[in-house]
C-alpha atoms as an extended CHARMM CRD file, in Angstrom:
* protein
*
        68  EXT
         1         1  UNK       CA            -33.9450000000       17.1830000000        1.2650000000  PROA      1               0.0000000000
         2         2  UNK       CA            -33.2570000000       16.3240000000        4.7140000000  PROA      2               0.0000000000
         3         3  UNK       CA            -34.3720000000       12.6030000000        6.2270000000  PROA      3               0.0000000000
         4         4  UNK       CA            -36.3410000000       14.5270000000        9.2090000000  PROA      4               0.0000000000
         5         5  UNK       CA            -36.0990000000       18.0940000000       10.7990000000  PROA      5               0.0000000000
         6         6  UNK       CA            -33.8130000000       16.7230000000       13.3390000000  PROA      6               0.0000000000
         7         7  UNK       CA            -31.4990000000       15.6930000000       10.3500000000  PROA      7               0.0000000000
         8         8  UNK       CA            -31.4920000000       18.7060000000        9.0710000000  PROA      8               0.0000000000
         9         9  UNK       CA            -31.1360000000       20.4270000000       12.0020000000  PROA      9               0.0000000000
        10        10  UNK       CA            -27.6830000000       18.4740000000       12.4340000000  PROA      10              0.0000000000
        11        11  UNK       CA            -26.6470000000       19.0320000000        9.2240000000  PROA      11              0.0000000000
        12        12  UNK       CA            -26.6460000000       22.8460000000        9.5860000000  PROA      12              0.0000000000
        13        13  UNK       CA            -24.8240000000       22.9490000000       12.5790000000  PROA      13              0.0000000000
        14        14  UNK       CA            -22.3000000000       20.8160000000       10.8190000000  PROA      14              0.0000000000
        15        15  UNK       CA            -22.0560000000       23.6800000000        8.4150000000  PROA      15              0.0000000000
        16        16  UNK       CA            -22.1090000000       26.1510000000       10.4770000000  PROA      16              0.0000000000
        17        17  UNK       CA            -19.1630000000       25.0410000000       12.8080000000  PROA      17              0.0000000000
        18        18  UNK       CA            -17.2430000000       24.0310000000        9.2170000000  PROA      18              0.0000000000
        19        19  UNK       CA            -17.5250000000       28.0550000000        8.9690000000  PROA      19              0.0000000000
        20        20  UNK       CA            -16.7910000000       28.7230000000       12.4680000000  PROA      20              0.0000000000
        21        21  UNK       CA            -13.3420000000       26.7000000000       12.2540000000  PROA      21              0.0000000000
        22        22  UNK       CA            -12.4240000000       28.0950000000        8.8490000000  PROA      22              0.0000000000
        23        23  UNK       CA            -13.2480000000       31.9910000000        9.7700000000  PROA      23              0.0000000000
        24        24  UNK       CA            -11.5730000000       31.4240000000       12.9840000000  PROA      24              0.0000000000
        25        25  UNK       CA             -8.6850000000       29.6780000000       11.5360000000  PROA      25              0.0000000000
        26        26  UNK       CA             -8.4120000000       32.8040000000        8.6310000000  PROA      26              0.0000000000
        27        27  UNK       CA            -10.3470000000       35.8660000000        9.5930000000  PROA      27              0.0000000000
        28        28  UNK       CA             -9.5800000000       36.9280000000        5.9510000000  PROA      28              0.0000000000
        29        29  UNK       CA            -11.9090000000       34.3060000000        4.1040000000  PROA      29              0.0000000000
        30        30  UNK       CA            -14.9420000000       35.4700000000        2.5710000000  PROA      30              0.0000000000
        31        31  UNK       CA            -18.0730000000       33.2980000000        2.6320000000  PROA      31              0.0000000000
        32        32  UNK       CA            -17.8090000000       32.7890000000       -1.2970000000  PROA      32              0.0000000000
        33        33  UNK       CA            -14.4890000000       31.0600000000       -1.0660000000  PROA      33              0.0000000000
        34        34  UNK       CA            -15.8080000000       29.0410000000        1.9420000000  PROA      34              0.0000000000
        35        35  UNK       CA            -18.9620000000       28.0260000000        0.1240000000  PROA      35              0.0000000000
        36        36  UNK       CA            -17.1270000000       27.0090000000       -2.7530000000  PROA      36              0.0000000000
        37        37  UNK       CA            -13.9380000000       25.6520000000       -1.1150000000  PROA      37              0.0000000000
        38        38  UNK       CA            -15.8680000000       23.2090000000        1.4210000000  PROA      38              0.0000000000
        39        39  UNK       CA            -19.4520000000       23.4870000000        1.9680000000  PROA      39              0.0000000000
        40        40  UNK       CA            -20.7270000000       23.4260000000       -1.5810000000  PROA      40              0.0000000000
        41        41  UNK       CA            -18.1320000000       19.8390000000       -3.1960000000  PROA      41              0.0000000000
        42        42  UNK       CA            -19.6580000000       17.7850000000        0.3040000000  PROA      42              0.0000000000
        43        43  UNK       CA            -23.3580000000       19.0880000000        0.6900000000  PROA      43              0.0000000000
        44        44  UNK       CA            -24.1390000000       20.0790000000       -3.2000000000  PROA      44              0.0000000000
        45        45  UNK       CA            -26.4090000000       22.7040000000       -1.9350000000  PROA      45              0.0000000000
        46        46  UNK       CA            -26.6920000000       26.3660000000       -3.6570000000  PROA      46              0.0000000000
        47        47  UNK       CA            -25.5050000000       29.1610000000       -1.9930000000  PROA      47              0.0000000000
        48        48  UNK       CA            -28.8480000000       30.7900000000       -1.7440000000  PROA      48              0.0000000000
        49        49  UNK       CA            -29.6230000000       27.8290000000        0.7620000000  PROA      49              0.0000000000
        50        50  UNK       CA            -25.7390000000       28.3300000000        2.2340000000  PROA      50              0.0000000000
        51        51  UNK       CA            -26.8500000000       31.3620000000        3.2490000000  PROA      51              0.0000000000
        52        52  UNK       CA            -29.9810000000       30.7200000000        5.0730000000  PROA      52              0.0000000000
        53        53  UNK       CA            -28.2180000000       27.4010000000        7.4470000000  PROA      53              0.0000000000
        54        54  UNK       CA            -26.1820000000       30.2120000000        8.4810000000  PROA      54              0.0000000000
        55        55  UNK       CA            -28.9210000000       32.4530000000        9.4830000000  PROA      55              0.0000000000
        56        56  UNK       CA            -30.4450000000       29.3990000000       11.4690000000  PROA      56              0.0000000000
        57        57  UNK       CA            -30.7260000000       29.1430000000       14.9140000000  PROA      57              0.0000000000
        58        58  UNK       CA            -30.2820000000       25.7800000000       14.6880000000  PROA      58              0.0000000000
        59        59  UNK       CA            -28.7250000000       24.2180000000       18.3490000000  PROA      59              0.0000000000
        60        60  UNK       CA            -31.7800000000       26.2870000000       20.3200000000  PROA      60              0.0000000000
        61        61  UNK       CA            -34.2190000000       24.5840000000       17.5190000000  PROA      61              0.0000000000
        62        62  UNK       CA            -32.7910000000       20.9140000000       18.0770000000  PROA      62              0.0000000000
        63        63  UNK       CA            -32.6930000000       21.8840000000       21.9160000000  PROA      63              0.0000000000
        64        64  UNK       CA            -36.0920000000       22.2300000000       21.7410000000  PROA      64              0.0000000000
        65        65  UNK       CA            -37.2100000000       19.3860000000       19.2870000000  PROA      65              0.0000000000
        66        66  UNK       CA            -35.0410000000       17.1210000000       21.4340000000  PROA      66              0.0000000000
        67        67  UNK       CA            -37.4420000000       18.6950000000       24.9980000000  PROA      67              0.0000000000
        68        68  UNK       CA            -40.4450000000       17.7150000000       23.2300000000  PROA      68              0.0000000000
């Protein structure tokens, strides 16, 4: 579990732009072999949870935490 929201926040965009760079680099990768390739050896998180960082908005959330 993350330190704070803010921590966690940061850690998703790390994994997000991680996927960025690698889809962008190879078009062809799926998001199994990037999971298992590089997010899942560094973060040791499930790819249930994988799956839901990427569906995070999480620069407008930190945008806003960071307003407050």
């Amino acid at each position: 579990m993350a330190y704070s929201h803010r921590n966690l926040l940061e850690k998703i965009i790390e994994i997000q732009n991680i996927v960025l760079e690698l889809k962008r680099k190879d078009g062809d990768l799926f998001l199994k072999n990037i999971f298992w390739e590089h997010i899942q050896p560094k973060y040791k998180i499930c790819y249930r949870t994988f799956h839901t960082y990427l569906g995070i908005n999480a620069k407008k959330e930190l945008r806003e935490l960071q307003s407050k």
